[in-house]
N, C-alpha and C positions, 0 to 999 in steps of 0.2 A: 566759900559760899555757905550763909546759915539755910538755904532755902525761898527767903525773903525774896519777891520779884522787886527786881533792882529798875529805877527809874532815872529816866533823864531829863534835868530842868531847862529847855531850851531857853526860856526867859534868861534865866542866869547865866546860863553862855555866853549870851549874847551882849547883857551887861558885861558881862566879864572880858571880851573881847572888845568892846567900847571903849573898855577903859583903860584896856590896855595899848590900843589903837593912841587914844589922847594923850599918851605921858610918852614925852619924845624923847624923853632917857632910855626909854625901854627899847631891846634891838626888835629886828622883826625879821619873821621869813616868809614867801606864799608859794607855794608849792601847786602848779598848774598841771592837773592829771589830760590824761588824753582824750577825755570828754571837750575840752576848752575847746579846740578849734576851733570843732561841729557847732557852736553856740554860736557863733556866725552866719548869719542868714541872708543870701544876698536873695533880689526880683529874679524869675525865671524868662520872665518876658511875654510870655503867653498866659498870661493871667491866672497861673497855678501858686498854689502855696508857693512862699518863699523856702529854699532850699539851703544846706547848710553849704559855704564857701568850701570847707573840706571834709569829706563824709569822713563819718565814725568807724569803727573797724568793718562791721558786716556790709559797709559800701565799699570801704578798702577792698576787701575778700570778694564781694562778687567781681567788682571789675578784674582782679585779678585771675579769677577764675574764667573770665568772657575773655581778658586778651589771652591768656593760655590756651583753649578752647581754640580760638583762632589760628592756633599755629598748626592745628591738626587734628585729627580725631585722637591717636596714639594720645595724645596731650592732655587731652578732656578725659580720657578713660584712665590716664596716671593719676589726674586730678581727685576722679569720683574713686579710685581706691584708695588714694592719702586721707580724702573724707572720713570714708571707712573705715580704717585703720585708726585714725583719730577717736571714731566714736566707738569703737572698738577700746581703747586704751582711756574711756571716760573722759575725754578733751575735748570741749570745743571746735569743731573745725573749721575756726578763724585762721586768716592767714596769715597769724604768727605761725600757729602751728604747722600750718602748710610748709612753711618758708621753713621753719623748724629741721621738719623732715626734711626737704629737700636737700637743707647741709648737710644732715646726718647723713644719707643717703650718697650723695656727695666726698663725703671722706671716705665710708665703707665700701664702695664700689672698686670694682677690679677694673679691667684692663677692656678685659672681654666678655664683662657681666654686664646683667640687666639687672633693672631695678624698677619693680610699678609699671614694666613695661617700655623703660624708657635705657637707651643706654649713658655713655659717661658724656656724649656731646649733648645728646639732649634732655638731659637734666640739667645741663650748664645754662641750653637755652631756655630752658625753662626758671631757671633760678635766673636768670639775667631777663626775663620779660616779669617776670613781677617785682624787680626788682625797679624794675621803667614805668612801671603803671605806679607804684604808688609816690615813685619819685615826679612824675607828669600831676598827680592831683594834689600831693600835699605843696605844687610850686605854681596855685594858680596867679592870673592877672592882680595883683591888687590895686591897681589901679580906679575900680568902678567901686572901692570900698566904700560905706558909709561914715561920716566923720563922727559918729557915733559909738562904733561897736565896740564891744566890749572892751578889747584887750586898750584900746586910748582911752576910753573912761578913767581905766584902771591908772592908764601913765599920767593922765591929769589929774586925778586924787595925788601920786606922787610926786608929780612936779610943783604940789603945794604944801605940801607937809615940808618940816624941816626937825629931822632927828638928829640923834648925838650918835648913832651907830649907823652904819651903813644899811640899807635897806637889802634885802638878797632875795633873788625870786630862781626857785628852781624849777622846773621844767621836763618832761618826758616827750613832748612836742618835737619836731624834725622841723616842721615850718617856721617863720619869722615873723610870724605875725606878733607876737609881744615884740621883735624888734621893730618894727616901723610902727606899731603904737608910741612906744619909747622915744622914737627918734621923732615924731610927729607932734609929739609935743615937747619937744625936745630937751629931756632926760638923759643928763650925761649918765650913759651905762658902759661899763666893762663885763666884759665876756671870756676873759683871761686869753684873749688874742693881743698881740703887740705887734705893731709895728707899722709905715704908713703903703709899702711897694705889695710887698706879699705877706699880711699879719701872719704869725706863728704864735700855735698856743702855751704858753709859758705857763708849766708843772707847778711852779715856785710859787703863784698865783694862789694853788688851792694850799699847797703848804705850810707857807709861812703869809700871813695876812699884810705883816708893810711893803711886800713885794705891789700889792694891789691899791689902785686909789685908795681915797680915805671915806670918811661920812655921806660927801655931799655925792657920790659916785651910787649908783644901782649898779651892783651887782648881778649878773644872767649866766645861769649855770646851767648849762641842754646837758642833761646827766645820760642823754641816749644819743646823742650828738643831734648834727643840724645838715641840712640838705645843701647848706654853705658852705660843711668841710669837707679837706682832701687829705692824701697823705699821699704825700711824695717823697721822693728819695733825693733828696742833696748830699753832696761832699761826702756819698755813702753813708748820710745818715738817713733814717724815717724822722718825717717832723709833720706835723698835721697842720694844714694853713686854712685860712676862710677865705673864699674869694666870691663871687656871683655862682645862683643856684646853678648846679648841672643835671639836665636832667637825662645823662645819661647814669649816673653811679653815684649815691650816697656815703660815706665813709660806713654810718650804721643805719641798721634797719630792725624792724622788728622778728625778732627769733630767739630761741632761748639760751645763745649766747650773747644778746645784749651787754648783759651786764660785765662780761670780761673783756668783749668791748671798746666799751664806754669806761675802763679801768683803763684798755691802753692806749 
């Protein structure tokens, strides 16, 4: 750095992004953070602002804090000291970090120890009710969806272009909504799932690229997984499969082992 305050030419990006949108030799990627959802706005019905179809994290976190809270007083009072602890150790006390702790908390735990005020059953319950609440909001009705919103806009910009490289869109998302945009306008996409009874997710897929469709294929990569996978045990082996949301268990969730994870 000489000092010199450094500027950004949004005009030129924006060129620059145009044109590189227009020349369909060029490959592409979109990377949809976890603001996307929330940009979804359906009618409340009672004639209030329209509300987001899946709230952003600090609606995540309260609800998850009001159904904890519901289990008990003991519950609410584990709660408002994880808070603390949080803001104590400079963190947000969203509930990632809530969820955070309660793994940590969870592995470190004895037999016959307490933790936050809670013991080893209920922390379990408690890690397993927010684990239902955010699995209950990120899996609402989409059926009353508008044939507008965003994520099909997006599929139908796709579903008209035609590139020489495969399109790839990655994702931090849990919900399907980029998949029933996709399928709605119907957008052949792979997901690195295979098969037609019970898909399994094929490793080979992120590996080596001619295991996976070709060009005319969108690629969908939930790099934090999806509220559609499972992992179950076959012929003694683990294998992760997609089937209809459940909203009892997610395979991942938000915590700060996401990332190892969403690795296996």
């Amino acid at each position: 750095m000489n000092g010199e305050q450094q500027s950004h030419d949004a005009q030129k990006t924006l060129t620059d992004l145009r044109d590189h949108l227009a020349r369909h030799d060029k490959p592409i990627a979109f990377f949809f953070g976890a603001g996307t959802s929330c940009s979804v706005r359906v009618p409340t019905g009672d004639g209030a602002p329209a509300q987001p179809l899946i709230p952003a994290v600090p609606g995540l976190t309260a609800a998850c804090k009001k159904d904890g809270a519901d289990l008990g007083e003991k519950y609410a009072k584990a709660w408002a000291l994880m808070e603390a602890q949080c803001v104590e150790a400079k963190q947000d006390p969203h509930v990632e970090n809530i969820l955070s702790r309660l793994r940590m908390m969870l592995n470190a735990i004895g037999k016959d120890d307490t933790l936050s005020g809670l013991k080893t059953d209920e922390l379990e319950k408690l890690e397993e009710s927010v684990r239902k609440t955010i699995a209950r909001l990120v899996t609402p009705d989409l059926k009353g969806l508008p044939t507008d919103f965003p994520h099909r806009k997006f599929a139908r910009w796709l579903a008209k272009t035609s590139r020489k490289a495969c399109v790839e869109i990655f994702t931090v998302n849990y919900d399907v909504l980029i998949e029933h945009g996709l399928e709605s306008e119907r957008v052949p996409v792979f997901d690195g799932f295979v098969g037609s009874y019970q898909p399994f997710f094929l490793a080979d897929s992120l590996r080596r690229a001619e295991t996976a469709p070709g060009p005319h294929w969108t690629r969908l990569w939930k790099m934090h997984g999806s509220v559609t996978w499972r992992r179950i045990e076959q012929d003694g082996r683990m294998r992760v499969v997609r089937g209809d949301p459940d909203l009892a268990d997610e395979m991942i969730l938000p915590s700060s082992q996401k990332y190892d994870e969403s690795r296996h």
